[in-house]
N, C-alpha and C positions, 0 to 999 in steps of 0.2 A: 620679504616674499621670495621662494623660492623660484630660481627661473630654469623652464625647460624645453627642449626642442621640440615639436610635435612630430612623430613619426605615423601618426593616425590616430584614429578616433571615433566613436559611436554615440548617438544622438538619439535614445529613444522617447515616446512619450508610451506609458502603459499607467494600468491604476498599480495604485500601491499597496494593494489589499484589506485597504476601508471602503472601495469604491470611488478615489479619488485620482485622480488621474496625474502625475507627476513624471519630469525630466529624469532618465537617468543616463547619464553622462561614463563614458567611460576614455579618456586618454592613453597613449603609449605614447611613453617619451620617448626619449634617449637612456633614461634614468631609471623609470621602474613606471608601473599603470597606476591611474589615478582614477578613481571612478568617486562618483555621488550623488546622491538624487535630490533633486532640486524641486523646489515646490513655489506655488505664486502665495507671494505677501503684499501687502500694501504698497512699496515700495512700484513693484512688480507684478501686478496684478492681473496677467495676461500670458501665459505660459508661451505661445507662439511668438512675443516677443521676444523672453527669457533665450527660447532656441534658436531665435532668427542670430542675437545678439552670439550666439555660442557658435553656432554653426558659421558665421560671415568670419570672426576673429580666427576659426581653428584652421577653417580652409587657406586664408590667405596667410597665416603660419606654417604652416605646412606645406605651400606651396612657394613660398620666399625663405626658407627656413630659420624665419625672424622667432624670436624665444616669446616665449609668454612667462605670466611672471602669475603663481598660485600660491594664495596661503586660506589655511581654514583656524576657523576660531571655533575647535568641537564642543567647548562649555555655552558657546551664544546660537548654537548649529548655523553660522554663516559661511559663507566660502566667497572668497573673492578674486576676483580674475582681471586680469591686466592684457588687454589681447593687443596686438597689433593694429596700428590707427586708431585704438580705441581707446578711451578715459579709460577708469579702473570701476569694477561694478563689483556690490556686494548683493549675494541670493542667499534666502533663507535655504539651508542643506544641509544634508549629513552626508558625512566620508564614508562609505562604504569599506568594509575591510575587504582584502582581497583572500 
């Protein structure tokens, strides 16, 4: 997993134009911006969680400027996030290109 500093960050929920309503996640490291839209699965089945879980780790990296640690798997569309105090969680998502 790649690890990088948070210099900021955006948290939106909007549809994704099926009428569904999905995370889109945008990051600025140190390194380059990471964005992707995240959607609820079984696993996760509650999107206000999904954000609650994204938005608590970004803020208090960003604000201890402890590193997170991101890797995506684009053939299984997961992404997984390793945030500070927090286990490691995988969300179903695709990488946005920039």
């Amino acid at each position: 997993m790649a690890k990088y500093e948070v210099a900021g960050f955006d948290i939106q929920v909007k549809d994704n134009g099926n009428g569904v309503n999905n995370i889109y996640l945008t990051i600025n490291t140190s390194k380059k911006k990471l964005s992707y839209r995240i959607w609820k699965d079984e696993r996760y089945p509650d999107l206000l969680t999904i954000g609650k879980y994204l938005e608590d780790g970004l803020k208090l990296a960003k604000s201890t400027s402890a590193k997170i640690e991101v890797s995506d798997y684009r053939e299984r569309l997961y992404v997984f996030f390793k945030l500070p105090e927090q286990d490691q969680h995988q969300f179903s998502a695709e990488k946005l290109d920039q």
